[in-house]
C-alpha positions as CSV (number, residue, x, y, z in Angstrom):
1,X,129.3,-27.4,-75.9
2,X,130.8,-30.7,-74.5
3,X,133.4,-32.8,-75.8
4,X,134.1,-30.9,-78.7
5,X,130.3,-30.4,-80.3
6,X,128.3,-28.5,-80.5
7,X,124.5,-29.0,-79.3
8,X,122.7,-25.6,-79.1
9,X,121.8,-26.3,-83.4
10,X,119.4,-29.3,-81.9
11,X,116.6,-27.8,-79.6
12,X,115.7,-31.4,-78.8
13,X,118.9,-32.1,-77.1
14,X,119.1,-28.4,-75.5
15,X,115.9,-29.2,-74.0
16,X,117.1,-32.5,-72.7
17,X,120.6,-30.8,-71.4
18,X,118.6,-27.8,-70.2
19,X,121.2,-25.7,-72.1
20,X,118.9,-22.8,-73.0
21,X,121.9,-20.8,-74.4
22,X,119.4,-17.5,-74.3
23,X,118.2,-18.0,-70.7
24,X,118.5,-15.8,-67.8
25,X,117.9,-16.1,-64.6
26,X,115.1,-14.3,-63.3
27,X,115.2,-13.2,-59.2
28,X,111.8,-15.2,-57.6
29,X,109.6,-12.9,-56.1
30,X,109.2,-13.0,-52.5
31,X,105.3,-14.1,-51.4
32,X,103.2,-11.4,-50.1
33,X,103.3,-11.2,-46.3
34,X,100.0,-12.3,-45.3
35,X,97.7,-10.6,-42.5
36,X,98.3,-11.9,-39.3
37,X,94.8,-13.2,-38.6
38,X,95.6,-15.7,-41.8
39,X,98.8,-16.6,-41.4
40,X,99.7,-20.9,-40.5
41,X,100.0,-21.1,-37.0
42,X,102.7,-23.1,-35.8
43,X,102.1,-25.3,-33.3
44,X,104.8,-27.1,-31.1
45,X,104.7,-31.2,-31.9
46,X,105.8,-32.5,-28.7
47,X,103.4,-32.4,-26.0
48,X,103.6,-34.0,-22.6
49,X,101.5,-37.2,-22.3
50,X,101.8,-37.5,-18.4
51,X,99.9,-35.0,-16.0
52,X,100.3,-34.8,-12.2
53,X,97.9,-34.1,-9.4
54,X,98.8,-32.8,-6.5
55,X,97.2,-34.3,-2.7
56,X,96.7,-34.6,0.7
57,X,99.6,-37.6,2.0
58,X,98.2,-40.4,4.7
59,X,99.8,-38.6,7.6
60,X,98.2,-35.1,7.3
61,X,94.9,-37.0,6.2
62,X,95.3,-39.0,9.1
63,X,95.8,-36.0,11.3
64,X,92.9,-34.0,9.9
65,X,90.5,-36.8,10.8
66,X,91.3,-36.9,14.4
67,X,91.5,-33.0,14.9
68,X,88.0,-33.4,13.6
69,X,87.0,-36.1,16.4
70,X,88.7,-33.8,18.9
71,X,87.3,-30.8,18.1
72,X,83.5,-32.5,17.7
73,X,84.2,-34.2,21.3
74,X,85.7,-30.5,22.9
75,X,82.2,-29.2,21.8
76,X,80.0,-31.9,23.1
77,X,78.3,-32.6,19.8
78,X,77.1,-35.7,18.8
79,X,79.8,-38.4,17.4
80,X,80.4,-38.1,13.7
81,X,82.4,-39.8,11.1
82,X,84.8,-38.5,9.4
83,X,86.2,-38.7,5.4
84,X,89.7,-37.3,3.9
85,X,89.1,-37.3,0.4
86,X,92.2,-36.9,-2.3
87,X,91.2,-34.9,-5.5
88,X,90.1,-37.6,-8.2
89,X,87.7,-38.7,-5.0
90,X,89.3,-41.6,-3.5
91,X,89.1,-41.6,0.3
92,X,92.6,-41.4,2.1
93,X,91.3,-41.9,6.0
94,X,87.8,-42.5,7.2
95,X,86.9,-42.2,11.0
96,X,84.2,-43.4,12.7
97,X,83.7,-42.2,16.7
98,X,82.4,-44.8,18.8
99,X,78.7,-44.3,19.1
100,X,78.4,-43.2,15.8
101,X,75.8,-45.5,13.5
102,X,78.1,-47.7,10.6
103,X,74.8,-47.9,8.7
104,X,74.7,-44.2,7.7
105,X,77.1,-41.6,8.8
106,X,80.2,-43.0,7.3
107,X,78.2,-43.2,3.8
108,X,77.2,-39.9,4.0
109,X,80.2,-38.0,5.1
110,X,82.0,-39.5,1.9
111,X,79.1,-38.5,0.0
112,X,79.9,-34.7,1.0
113,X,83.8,-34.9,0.4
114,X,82.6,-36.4,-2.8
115,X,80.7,-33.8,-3.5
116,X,83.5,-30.9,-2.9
117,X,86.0,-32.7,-5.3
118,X,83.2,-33.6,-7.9
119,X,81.6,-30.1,-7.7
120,X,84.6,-27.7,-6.7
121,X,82.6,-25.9,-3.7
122,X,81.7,-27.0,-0.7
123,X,78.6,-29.4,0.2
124,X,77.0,-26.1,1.6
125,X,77.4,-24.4,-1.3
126,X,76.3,-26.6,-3.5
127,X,72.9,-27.2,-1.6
128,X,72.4,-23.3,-1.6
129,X,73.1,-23.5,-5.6
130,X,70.5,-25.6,-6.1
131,X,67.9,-25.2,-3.4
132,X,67.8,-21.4,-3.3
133,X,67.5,-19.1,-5.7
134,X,69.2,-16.0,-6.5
135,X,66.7,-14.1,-3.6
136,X,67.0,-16.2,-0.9
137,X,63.8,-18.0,-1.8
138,X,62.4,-21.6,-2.5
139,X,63.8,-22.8,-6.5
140,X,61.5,-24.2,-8.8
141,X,60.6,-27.6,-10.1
142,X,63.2,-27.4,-13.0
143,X,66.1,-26.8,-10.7
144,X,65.3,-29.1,-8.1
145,X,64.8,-31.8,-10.2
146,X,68.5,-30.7,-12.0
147,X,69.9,-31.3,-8.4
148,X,67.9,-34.7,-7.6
149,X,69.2,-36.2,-11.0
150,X,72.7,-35.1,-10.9
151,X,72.3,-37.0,-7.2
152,X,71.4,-40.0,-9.1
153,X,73.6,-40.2,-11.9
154,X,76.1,-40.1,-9.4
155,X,75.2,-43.0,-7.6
156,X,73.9,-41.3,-4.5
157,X,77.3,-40.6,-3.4
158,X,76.8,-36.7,-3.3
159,X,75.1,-34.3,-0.6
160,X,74.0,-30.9,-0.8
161,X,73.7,-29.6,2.8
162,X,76.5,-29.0,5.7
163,X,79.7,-30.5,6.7
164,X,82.1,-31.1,3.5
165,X,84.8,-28.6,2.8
166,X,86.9,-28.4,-0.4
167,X,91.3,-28.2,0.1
168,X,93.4,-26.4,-1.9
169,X,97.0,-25.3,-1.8
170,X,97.6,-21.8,-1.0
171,X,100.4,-20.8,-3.3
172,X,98.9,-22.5,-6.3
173,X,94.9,-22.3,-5.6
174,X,95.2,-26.2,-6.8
175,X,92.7,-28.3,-5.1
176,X,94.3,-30.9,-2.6
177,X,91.1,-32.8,-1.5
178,X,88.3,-32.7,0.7
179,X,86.8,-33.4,3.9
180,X,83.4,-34.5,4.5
181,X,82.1,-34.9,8.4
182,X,78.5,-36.3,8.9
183,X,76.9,-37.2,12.8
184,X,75.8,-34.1,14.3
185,X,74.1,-31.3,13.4
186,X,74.8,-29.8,9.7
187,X,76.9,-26.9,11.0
188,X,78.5,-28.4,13.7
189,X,79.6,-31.4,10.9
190,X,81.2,-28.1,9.1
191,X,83.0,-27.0,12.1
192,X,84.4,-30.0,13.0
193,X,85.8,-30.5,9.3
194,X,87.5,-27.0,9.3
195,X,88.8,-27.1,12.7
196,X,90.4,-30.5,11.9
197,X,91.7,-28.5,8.4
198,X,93.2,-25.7,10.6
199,X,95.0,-27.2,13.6
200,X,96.8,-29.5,11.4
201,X,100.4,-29.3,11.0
202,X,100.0,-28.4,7.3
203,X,97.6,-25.8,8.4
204,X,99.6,-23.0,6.7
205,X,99.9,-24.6,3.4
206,X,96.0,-24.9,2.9
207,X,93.1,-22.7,2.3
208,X,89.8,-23.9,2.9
209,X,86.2,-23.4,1.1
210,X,84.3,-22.1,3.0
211,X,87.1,-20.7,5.2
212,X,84.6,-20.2,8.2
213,X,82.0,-21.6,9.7
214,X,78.3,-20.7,10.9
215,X,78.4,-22.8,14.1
216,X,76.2,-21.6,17.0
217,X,76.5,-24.1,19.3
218,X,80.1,-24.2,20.6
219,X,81.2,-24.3,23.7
């Protein structure tokens, strides 16, 4: 009733008013809770567009490289080139002894510190994935072609056989580079790279893959 009339006689103009005189209100049921496994996951909307990467800086780069010359020269073994690689595979230092050919060993020893960032394992151990099979023995055709083309879809620029180690941070396992040493013999190239790794000042903060080596020859 408004102003003195009366409406509820007209169920047009209730209708119109919404003044169902006879209405009550219902309580609304509550929706069943569903199983967990169906229920609308909720996903937060604001996610981080920039990422960081940790690496190696120019100065302990720098000073990996030419433990590496010194430990190769200590030992007598031929002279070798060597390549500080960060982690997206761009090469921080590269080293070449005197005496060492420009034409090759310089390509190669990025080719194995390319290989330990592209790969995550060391050159070694990626030769041994695909060049040896589970027993020790020769791999077949199949594999060894695998290898070959994953070789040439990268340009070239990889090696599977001795002398590039992969870097990572100790307290986060997160890989920090790679160093790649080519020149000498295959496990003197490795030894070379790790000893440079390991006498460096930021020896403590790093772990190595592998974290020995197989050298024979040292003197």
């Amino acid at each position: 009733q408004e102003m003195g009339q009366d409406y509820s006689a007209n169920p047009h103009i209730c209708n119109f008013l919404n003044l169902n005189l006879n209405r009550t209100e219902e309580p609304e049921e509550e929706a069943p809770s569903l199983p967990v496994a169906t229920r609308k996951i909720e996903y937060p909307t604001k996610m981080s567009g920039i990422l960081t990467k940790k690496t190696l800086g120019l100065a302990v780069a720098d000073e990996i490289a030419t433990l590496a010359i010194k430990a190769c020269k200590a030992n007598g073994f031929n002279p070798i080139s060597v390549c500080v690689m960060d982690p997206s595979g761009h090469e921080i230092v590269t080293k070449r002894m005197d005496g060492c050919p420009a034409t090759a060993y310089p390509k190669i020893s990025h080719a194995k510190a390319t290989t330990c960032v592209s790969t995550k394992l060391s050159s070694r151990a990626y030769g041994t994935k695909y060049l040896k099979g589970s027993d020790g023995g020769e791999v077949g055709p199949s594999t060894f072609v695998r290898v070959i083309n994953q070789i040439n879809i990268m340009g070239g620029d990889m090696a599977c056989f001795q002398g590039g180690i992969l870097l990572k941070e100790n307290s986060t396992g997160d890989i920090v580079g790679s160093v790649g040493v080519s020149g000498a013999a295959g496990d003197e190239d490795e030894y070379c790279a790790l000893e440079g790794v390991k006498q460096c000042s930021f020896a403590a903060e790093l772990t190595t893959v592998p974290e020995s080596h197989s050298c024979k020859t040292l003197k």
